[in-house]
N, C-alpha and C positions, 0 to 999 in steps of 0.2 A: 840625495838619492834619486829626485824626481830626475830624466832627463827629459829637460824643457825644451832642446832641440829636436829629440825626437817627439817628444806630444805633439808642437807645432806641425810636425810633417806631418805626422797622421789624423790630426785633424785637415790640415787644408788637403792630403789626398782623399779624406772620407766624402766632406763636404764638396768635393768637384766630378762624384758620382752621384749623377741622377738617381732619386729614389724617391721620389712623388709618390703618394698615397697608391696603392695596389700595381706598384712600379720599382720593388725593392729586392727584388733577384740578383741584380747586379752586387749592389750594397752588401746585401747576405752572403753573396759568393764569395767577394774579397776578405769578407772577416772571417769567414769559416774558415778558408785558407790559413790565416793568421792563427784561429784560436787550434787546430788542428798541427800546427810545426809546433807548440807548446805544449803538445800531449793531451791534449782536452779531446774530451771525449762529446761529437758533436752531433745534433738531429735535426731537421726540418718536419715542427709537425703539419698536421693537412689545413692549420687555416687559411691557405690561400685557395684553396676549393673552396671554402667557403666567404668568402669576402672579394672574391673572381680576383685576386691577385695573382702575380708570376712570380711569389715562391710563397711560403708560411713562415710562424715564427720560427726563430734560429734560438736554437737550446745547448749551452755549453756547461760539463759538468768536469771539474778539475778536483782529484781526489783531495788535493791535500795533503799535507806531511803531518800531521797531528789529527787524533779523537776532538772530532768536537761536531756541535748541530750543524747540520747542513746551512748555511746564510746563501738566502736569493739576493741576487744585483741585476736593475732593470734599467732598461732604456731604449727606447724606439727608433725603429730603423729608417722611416719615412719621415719626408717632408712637406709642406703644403706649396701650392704652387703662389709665385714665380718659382721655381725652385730647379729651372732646368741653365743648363751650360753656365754653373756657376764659378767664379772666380773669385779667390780667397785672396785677400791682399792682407798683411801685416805689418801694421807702422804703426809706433811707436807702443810697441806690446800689446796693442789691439787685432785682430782681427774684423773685417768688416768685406763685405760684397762691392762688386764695383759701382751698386747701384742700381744695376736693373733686375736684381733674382732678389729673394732672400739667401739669407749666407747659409740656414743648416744648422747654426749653432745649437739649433732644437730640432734636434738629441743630439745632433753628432759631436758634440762637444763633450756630452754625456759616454759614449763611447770611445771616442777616445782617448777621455778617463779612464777609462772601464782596459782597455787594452792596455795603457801605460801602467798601469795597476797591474792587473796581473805579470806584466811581462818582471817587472819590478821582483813579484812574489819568486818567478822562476829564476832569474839571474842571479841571486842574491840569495835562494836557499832560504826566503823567509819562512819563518812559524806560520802556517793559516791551515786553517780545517777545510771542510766539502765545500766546493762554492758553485752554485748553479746559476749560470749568465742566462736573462732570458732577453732577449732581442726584438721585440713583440713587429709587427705588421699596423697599419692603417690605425695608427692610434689619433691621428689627426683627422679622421672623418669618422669619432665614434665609439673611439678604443676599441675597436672592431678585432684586433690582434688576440688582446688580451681575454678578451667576452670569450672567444673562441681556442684560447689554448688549450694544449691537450695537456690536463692536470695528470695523468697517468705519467709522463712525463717528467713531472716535480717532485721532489720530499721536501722540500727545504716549506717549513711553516712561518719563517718570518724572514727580512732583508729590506734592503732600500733601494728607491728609486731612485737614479739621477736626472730629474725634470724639470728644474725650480731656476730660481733668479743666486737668491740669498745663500752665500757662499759661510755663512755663520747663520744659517738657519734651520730645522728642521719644521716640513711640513707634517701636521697631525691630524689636520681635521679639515676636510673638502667636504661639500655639499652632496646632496643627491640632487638627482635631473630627469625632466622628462619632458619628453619629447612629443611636441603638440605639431598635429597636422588635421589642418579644415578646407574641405572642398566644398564648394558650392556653384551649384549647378544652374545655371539662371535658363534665359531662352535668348535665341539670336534673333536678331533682326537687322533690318539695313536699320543704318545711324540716322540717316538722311530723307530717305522715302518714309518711314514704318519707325521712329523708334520704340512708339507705344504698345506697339506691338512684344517688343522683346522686355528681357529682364537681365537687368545689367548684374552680372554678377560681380563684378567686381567695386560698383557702387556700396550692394551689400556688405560686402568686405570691408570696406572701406568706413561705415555707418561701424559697423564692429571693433575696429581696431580704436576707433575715436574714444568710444568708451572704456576705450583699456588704460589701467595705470602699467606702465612701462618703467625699465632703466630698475632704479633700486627700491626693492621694497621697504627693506627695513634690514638693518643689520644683519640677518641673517638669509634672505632672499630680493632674489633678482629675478627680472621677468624679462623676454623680449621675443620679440618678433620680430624674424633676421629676412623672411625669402614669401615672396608673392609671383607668381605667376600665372599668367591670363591673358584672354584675350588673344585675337586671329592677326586683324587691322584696324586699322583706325576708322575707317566707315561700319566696322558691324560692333552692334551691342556683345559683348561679349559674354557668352554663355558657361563659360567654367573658369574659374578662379581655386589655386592653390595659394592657403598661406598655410608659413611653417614657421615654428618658433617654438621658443622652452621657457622651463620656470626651474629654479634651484634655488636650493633652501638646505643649512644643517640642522633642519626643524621639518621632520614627516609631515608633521599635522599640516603645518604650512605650506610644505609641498600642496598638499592634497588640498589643500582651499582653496590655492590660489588655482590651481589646473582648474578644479572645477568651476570658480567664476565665469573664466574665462574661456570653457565650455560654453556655459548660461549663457552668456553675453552672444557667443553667434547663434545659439539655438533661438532667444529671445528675438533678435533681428531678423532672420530668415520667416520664423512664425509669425511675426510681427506684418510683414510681408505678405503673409501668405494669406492672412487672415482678412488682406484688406483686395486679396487677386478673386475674381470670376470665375471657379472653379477648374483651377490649373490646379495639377499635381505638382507645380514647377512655383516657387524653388522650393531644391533637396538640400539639405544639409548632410558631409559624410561627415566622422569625428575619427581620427585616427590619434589616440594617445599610447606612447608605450615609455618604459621605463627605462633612459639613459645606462645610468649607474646609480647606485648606491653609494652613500656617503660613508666617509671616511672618520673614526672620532677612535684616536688615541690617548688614555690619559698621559699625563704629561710623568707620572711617577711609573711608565711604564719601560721594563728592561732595554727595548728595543731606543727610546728616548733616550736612558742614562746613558748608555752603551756611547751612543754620538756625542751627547753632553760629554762624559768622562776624556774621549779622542781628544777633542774639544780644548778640552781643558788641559791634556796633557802636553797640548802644542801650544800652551800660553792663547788661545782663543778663547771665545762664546759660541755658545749654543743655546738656539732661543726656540720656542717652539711658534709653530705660526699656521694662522688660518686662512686658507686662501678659498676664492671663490670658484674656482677651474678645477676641471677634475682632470685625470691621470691615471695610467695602467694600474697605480696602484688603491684606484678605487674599487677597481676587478679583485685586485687581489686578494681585497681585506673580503669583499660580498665571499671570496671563495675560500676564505679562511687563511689565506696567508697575509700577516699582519705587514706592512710597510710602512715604512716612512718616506721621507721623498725629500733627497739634499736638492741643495742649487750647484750648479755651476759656475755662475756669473753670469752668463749669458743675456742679454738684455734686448726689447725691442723684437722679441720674437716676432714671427711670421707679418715682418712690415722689410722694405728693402732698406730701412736703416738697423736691421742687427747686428749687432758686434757682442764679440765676448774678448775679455781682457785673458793677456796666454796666465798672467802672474794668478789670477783666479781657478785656471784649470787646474797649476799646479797646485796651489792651495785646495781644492777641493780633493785631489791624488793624493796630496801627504793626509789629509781626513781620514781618507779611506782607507789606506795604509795602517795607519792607530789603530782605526774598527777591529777592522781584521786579525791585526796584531793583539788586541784586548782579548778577541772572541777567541784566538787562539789558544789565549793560554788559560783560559776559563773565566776571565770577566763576560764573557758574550752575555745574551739574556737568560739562560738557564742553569748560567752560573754564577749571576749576577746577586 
């Protein structure tokens, strides 16, 4: 039923439109187009005002030929850069870039599921109930799309995301994250004439980060410190240093320990500092901590679980449920009360110029989705489950 020649083209025409983070107008326009010759009833709401992008998320809602609960299906419209003048090549049922972008396969792999699927539901008169396509913005600098959708917009209370690797997996349970930013303000001086004069900030920083435990905490949290910048030139002490970094954990308390250590640790060094300077106000320490996202934690006996397990199974597959460390549109969804899961595609090697995704996988995750749908139709969904 899948046609796998038509998936192929619309992935490699999705992926050869630029659509870099708050750069997905283009992207949004050509699908709307699309979900709009199939009767879908379609919106842009305003999170590109807020996220200074050149369009918002794209919302498509298709009534349906059967009673049944509204099911959301998700997947993001942007990409990280390299991600410009890209080139899809196709050998040997792979897909991959030529090498110098990334290919897109994250998300547009996911939506071209997502289209081949519906188009499927339309031609062929299938069973499926309300289904609300949501297209999110700038999920890759923050899930900034989805933080931001207009939930007036939605009914649908549960559905899945297409974001993931594992093509026989369902994701249930992502971490929480926050987002740590420390500036410290030191004083300038020439490097060369005067450095005693000044106060290196980025020294400081530097004394700070040494005392951090980094990379994995423990099974259930990760800590790091991804971005430093500082500094004029190389002859002057440098007087402000930005570092920014996160901590994730599927454990609150742990979130919340390890931030605050790792607070301590630069307040301790700057004051350390300070205590031993000549009556300077200098150095300042700012602390800028705010809350990513919210963790994601599905039981595994949950309708929306069986629902892909049962597809799963009806197509002679597995369906396993799985903890990943990354979060996803759909860790917005659940903070906002719409429960998600989060399939894979196949797609592998995301945002590196070696991505590829296998075509045999796309298809495979479409006929999935096809089952869902088909289930939820005729009242196995979760509320009739």
């Amino acid at each position: 039923m899948v046609n796998r020649e038509r998936l192929a083209e619309t992935f490699k025409f999705l992926v050869e439109i630029d659509s870099v983070s708050r750069e997905e107008g283009a992207m949004a326009g050509e699908i709307r187009k699309t979900l709009d010759l199939m009767g879908a009833e379609t919106f842009v709401d305003s999170a590109g005002d807020k996220t200074g992008g050149d369009t918002g998320n794209l919302i498509a809602r298709l009534p349906g030929n059967v009673q049944a609960p509204t099911l959301l299906l998700n997947a993001h419209m942007d990409t990280v850069e390299p991600g410009r003048g890209i080139t899809a090549i196709l050998e040997n049922g792979t897909f991959t870039s030529d090498g110098t972008t990334i290919l897109g396969a994250d998300d547009k792999s996911a939506i071209a599921i997502l289209l081949e699927t519906l188009t499927i539901l339309k031609e062929n008169a299938l069973p499926f109930g309300p289904i609300e396509l949501v297209l999110t913005v700038c999920e890759e600098i923050g899930l900034l799309g989805a933080k931001h959708l207009d939930l007036k917009l939605i009914t649908a209370e549960y559905g899945y995301a297409l974001d993931a690797t594992d093509t026989e997996g369902i994701v249930t349970r992502a971490p929480s994250a926050n987002r740590l930013e420390f500036e410290i303000h030191g004083k300038d001086a020439h490097a060369g004439a005067a450095p005693e004069k000044g106060i290196n900030a980025i020294l400081l920083a530097s004394k700070a980060i040494a005392e951090l435990e980094l990379g994995r905490i423990d099974h259930e949290t990760t800590c790091n410190i991804g971005i430093i910048e500082g500094g004029i030139a190389i002859n002057i002490v440098p007087n402000l240093v930005r570092v920014k970094g996160e901590v994730r954990s599927h454990d609150e308390e742990k979130l919340h320990k390890i931030t605050d250590q790792i607070a301590s640790v630069f307040q301790r060094v700057v004051e350390n500092y300070k205590s031993n300077a000549a009556g300077d106000d200098l150095p300042r320490l700012e602390i800028n901590i705010e809350k990513d996202f919210s963790r994601t934690y599905i039981q595994d006996d949950h309708p929306v679980v069986k629902l892909a397990s049962k597809a799963a199974e009806n197509l002679g597959r597995k369906m396993v449920t799985k903890t990943t460390g990354g979060g996803a549109d759909a860790n917005i969804f659940f903070e906002k009360g719409i429960l998600t899961g989060v399939l894979g595609t196949g797609m592998r090697d995301m945002q590196t110029v070696r991505e590829s995704v296998n075509l045999d996988d796309m298809v495979r995750t479409t006929e999935l989705l096809l089952e869902i749908i088909r289930l939820h139709a005729i009242g196995k969904g979760p509320l009739g489950t």
